[in-house]
OpenMM code with the backbone's topology and positions (N, CA, C; nanometers):
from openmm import Vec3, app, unit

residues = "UNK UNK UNK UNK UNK UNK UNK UNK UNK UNK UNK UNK UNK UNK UNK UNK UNK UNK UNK UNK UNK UNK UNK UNK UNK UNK UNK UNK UNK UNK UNK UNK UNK UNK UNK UNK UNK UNK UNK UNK UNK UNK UNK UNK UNK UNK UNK UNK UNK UNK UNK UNK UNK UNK UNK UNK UNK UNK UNK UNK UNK UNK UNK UNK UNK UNK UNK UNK UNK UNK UNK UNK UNK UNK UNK UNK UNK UNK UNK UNK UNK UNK UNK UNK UNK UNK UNK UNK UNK UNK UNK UNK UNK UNK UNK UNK UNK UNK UNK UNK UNK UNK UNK UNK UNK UNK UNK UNK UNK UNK UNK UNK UNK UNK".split()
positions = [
    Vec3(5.9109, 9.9924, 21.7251),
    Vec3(5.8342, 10.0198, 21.6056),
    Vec3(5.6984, 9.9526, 21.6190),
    Vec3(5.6064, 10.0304, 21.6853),
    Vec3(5.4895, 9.9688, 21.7171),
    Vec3(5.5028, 9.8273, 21.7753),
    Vec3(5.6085, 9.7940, 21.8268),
    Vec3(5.6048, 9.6659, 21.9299),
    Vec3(5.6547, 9.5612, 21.8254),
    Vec3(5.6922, 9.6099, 21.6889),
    Vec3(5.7495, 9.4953, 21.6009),
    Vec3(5.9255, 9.4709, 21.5929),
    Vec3(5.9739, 9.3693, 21.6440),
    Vec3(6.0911, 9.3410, 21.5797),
    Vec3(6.1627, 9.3000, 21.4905),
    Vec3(6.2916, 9.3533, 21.4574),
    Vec3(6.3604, 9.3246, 21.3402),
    Vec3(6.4984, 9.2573, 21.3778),
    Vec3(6.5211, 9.1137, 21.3951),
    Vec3(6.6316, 9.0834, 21.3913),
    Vec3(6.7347, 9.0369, 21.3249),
    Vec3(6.8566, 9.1171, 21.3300),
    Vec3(6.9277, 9.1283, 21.2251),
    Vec3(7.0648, 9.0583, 21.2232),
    Vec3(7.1510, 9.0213, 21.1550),
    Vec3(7.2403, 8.9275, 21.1955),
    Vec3(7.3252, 9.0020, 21.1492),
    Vec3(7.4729, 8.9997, 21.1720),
    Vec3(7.6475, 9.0994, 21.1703),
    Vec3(7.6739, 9.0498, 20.9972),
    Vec3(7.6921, 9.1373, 20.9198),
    Vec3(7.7430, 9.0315, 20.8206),
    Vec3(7.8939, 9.0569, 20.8101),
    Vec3(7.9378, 9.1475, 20.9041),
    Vec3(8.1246, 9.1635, 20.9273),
    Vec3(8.1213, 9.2166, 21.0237),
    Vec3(8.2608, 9.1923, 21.0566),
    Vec3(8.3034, 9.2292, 21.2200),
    Vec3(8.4379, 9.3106, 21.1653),
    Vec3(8.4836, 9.4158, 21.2380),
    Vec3(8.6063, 9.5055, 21.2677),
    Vec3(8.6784, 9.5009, 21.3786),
    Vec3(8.7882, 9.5050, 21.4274),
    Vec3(8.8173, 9.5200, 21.5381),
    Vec3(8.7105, 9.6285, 21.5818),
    Vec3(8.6923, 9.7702, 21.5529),
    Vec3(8.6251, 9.8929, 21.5928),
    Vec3(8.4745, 9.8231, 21.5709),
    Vec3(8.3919, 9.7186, 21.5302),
    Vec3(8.2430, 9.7071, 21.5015),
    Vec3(8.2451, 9.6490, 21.4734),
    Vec3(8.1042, 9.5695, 21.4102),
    Vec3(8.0559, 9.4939, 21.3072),
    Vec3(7.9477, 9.5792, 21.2947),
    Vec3(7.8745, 9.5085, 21.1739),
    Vec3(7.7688, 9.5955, 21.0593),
    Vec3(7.6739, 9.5033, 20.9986),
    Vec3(7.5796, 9.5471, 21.0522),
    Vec3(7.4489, 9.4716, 21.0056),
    Vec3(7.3429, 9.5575, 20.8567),
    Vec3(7.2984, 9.4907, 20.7975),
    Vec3(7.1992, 9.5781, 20.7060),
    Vec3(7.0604, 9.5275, 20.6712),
    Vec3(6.9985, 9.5765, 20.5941),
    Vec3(6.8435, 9.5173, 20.5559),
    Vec3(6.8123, 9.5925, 20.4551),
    Vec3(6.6906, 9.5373, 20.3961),
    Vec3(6.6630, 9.5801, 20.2773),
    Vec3(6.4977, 9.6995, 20.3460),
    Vec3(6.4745, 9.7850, 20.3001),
    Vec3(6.3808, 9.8895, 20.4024),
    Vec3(6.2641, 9.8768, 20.2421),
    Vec3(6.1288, 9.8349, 20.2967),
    Vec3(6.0252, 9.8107, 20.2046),
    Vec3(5.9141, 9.9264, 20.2003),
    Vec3(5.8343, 9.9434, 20.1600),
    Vec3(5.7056, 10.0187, 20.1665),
    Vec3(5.6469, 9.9623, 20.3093),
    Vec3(5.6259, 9.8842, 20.3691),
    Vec3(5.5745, 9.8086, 20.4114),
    Vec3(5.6447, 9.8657, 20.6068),
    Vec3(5.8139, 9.8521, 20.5801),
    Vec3(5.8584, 9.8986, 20.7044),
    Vec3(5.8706, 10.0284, 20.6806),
    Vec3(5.8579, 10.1324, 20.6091),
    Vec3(5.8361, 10.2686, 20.6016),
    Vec3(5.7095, 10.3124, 20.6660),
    Vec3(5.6176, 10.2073, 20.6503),
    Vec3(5.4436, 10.2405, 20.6970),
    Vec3(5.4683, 10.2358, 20.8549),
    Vec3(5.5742, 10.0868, 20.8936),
    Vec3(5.5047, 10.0940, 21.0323),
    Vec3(5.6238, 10.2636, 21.0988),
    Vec3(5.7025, 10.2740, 21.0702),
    Vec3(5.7956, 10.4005, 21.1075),
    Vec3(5.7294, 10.5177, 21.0841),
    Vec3(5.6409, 10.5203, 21.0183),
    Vec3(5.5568, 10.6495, 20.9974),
    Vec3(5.4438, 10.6229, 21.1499),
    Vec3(5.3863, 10.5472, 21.1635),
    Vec3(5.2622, 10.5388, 21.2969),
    Vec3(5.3670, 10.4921, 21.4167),
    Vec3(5.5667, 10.5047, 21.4183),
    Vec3(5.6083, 10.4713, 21.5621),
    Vec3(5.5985, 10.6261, 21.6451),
    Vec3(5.6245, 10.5543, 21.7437),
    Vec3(5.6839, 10.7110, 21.8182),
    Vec3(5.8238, 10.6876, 21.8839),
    Vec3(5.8521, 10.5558, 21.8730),
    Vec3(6.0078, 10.5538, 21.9143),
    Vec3(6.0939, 10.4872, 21.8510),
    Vec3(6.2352, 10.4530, 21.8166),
    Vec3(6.2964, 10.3244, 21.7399),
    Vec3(6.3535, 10.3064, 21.8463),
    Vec3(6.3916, 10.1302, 21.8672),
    Vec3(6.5148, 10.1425, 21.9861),
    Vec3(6.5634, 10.0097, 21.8957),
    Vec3(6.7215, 10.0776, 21.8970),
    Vec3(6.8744, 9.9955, 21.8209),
    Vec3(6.8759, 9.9029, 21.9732),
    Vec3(6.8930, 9.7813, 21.9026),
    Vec3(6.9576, 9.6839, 22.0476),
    Vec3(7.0830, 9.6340, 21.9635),
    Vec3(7.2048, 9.6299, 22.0430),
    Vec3(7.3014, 9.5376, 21.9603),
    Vec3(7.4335, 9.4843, 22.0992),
    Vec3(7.4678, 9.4135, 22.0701),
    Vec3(7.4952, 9.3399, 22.1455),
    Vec3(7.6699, 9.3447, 22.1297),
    Vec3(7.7666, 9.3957, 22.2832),
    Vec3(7.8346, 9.4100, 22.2770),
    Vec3(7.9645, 9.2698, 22.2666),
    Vec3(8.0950, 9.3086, 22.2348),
    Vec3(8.1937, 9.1653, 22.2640),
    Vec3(8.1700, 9.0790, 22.3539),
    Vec3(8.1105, 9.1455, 22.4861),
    Vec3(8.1495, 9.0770, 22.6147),
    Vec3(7.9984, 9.0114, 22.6405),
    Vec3(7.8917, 9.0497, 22.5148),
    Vec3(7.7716, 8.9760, 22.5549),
    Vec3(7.6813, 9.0542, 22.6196),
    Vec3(7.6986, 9.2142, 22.6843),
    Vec3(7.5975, 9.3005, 22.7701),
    Vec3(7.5360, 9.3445, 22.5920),
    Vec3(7.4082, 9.4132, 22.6388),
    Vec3(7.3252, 9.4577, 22.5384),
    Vec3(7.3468, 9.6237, 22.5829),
    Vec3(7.3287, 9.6727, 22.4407),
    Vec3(7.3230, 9.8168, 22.4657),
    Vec3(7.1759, 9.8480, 22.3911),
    Vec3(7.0986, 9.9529, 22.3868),
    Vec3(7.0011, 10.0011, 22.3606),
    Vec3(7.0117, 10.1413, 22.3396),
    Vec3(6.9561, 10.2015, 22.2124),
    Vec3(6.9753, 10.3325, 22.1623),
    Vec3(6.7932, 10.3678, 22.1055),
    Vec3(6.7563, 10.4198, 22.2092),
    Vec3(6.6255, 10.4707, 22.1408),
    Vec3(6.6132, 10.6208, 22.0294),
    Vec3(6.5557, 10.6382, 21.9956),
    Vec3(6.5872, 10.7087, 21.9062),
    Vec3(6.3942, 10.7391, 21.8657),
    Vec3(6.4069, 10.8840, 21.8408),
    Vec3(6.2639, 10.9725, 21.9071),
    Vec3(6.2337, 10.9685, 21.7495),
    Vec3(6.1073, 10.8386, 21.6914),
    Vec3(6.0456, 10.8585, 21.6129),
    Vec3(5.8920, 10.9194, 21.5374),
    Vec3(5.8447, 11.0065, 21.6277),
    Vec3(5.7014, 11.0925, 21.6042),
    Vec3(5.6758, 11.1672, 21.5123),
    Vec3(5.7885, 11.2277, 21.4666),
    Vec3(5.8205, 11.3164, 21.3268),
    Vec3(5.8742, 11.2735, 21.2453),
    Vec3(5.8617, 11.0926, 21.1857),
    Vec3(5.9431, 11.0463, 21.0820),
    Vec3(5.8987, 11.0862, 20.9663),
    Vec3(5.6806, 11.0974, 20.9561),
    Vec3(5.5848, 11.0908, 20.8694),
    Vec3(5.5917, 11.2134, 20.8277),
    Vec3(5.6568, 11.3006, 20.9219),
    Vec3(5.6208, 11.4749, 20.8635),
    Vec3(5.7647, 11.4809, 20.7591),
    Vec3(5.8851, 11.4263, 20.8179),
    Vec3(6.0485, 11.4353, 20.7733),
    Vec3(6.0583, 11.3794, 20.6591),
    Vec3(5.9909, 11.2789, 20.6271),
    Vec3(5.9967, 11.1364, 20.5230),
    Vec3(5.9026, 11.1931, 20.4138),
    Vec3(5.7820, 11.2713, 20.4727),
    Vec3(5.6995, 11.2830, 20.3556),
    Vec3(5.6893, 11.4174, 20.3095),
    Vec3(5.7340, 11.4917, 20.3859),
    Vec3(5.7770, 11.6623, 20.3618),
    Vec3(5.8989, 11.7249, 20.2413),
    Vec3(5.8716, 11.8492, 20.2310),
    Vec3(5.9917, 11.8807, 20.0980),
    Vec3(6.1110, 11.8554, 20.2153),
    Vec3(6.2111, 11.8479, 20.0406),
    Vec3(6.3181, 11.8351, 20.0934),
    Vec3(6.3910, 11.9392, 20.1450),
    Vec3(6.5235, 11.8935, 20.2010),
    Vec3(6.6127, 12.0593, 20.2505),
    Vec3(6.6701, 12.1049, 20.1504),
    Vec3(6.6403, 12.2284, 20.1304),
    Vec3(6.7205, 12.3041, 20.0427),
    Vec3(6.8931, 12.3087, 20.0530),
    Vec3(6.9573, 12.2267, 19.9724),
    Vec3(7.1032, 12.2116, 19.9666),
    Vec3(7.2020, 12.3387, 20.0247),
    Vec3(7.1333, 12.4416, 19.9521),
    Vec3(7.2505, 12.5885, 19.9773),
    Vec3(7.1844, 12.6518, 20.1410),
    Vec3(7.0844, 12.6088, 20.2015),
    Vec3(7.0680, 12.6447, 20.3383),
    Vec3(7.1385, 12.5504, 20.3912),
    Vec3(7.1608, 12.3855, 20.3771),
    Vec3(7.1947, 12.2974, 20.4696),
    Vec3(7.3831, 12.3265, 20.4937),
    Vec3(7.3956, 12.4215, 20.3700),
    Vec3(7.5443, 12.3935, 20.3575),
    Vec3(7.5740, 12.5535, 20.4086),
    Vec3(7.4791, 12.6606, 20.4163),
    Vec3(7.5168, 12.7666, 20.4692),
    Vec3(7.4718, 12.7090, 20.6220),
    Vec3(7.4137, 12.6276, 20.7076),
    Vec3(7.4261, 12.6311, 20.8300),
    Vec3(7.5077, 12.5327, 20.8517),
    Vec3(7.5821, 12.4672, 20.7501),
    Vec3(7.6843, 12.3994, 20.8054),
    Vec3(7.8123, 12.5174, 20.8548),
    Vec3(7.8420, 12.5902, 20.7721),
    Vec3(7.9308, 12.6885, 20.7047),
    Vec3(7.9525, 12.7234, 20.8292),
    Vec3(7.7658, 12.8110, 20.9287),
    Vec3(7.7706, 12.8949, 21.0295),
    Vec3(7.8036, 12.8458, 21.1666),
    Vec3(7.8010, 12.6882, 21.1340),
    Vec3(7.8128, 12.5943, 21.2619),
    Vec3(7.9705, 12.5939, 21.2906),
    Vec3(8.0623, 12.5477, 21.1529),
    Vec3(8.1641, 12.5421, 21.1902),
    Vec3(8.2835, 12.6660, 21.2084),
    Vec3(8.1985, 12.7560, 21.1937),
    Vec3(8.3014, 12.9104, 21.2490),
    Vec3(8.2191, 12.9308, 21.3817),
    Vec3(8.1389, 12.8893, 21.3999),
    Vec3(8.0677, 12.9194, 21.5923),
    Vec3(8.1788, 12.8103, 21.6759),
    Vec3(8.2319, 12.6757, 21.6353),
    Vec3(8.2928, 12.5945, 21.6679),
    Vec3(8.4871, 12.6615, 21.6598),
    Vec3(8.4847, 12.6975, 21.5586),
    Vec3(8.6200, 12.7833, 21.5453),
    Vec3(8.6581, 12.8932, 21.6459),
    Vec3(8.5127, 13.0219, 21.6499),
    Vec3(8.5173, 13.1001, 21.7301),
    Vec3(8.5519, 13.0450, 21.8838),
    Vec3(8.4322, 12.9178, 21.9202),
    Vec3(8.4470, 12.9033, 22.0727),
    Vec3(8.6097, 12.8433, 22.0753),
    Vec3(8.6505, 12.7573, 21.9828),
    Vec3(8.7785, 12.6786, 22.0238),
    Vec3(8.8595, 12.7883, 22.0312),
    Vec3(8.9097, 12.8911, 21.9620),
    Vec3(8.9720, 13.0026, 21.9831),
    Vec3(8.9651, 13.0356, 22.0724),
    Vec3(8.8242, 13.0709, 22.1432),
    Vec3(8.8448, 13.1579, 22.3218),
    Vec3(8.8730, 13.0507, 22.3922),
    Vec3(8.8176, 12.8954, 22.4501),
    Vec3(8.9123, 12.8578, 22.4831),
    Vec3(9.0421, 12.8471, 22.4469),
    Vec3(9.1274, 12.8236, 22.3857),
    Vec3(9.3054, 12.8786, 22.3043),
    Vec3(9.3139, 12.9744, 22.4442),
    Vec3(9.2253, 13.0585, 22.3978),
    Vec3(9.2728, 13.1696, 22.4653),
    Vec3(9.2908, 13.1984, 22.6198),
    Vec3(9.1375, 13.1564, 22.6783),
    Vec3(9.1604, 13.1165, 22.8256),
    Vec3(9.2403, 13.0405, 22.8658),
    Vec3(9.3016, 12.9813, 22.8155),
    Vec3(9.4509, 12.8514, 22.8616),
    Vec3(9.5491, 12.9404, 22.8290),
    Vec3(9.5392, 13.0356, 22.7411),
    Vec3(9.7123, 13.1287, 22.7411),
    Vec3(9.7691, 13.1092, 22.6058),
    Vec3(9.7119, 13.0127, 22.5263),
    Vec3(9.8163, 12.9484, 22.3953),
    Vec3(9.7527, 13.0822, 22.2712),
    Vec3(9.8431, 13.0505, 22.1811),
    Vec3(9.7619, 13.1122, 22.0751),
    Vec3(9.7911, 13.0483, 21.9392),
    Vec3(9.6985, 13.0408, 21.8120),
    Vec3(9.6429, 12.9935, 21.7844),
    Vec3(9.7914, 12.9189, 21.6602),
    Vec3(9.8165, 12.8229, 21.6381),
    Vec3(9.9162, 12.8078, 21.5715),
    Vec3(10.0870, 12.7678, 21.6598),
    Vec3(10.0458, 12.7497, 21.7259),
    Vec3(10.1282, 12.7623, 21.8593),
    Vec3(10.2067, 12.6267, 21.8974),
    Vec3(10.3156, 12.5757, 21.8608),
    Vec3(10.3503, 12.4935, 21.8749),
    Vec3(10.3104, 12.4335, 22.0083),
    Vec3(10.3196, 12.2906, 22.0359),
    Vec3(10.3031, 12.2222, 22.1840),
    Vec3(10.4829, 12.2582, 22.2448),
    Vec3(10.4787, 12.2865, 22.3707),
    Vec3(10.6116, 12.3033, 22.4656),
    Vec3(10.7376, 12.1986, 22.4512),
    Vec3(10.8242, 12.1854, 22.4007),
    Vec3(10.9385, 12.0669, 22.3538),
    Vec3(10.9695, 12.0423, 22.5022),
    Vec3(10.9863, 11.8429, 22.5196),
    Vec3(11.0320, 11.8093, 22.5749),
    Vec3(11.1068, 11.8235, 22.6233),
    Vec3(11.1316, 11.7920, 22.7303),
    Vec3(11.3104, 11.8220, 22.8313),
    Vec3(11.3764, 11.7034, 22.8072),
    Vec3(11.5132, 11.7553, 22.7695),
    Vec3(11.6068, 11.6846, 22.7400),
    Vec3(11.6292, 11.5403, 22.8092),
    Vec3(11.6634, 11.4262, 22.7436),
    Vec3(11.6734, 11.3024, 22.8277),
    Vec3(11.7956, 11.3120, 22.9315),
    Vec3(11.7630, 11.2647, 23.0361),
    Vec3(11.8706, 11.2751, 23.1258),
    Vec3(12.0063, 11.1774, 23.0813),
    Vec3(12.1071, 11.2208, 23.0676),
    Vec3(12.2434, 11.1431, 22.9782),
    Vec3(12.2395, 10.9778, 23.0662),
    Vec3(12.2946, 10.9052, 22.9940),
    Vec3(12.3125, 10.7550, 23.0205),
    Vec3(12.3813, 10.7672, 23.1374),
    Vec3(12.3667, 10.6620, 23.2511),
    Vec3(12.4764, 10.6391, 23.3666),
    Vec3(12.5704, 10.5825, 23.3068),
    Vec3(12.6658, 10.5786, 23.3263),
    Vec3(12.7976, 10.5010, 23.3204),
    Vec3(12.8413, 10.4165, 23.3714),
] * unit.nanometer
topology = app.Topology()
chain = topology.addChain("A")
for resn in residues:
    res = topology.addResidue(resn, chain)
    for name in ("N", "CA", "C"):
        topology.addAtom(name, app.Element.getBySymbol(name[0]), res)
């Protein structure tokens, strides 16, 4: 963010994560509008660092532009998840199964020795 850092401390841990937060001002909205990149650093169990950049050039157009129209965001949700239905189906299909199809029952345990 223009070469500025924000360091942030865990305020809980999960087995699956921990979770950090902040309070976001006028002030860090300005410099995110003039970045061109964000990069997440956070720091794994074992102590390696991971880094997640994240492509900020269009925050000023996204942030300060109309909003999305609700009934488009939810009709291309709609169209996304039957394109996802359709493809999982033809694969189904290239493997042989069809759709509803139980998984193959185990083979019987071989009886106790005696």
């Amino acid at each position: 963010m223009c070469g500025h850092r924000v360091a942030l401390k865990y305020e809980i841990c999960f087995p699956n994560g921990c979770f950090a937060s902040m309070d976001v001002n006028a002030e860090f909205v300005t410099k995110l509008k003039k970045s061109q990149t964000i990069t997440i650093q956070a720091l794994q169990m074992g102590g390696r660092t991971l880094n997640f950049q994240l492509p900020a050039k269009d925050f000023a157009k996204a942030y300060d532009g109309p909003a999305s129209d609700p009934n488009v965001v939810a009709a291309e949700r709609q169209k996304l998840a039957e394109e996802l239905q359709k493809l999982a189906q033809k694969k189904l299909e290239e493997r042989g199964g069809q759709p509803g199809q139980a998984a193959p029952a185990a083979a019987p345990a071989a009886p106790a020795g005696k």
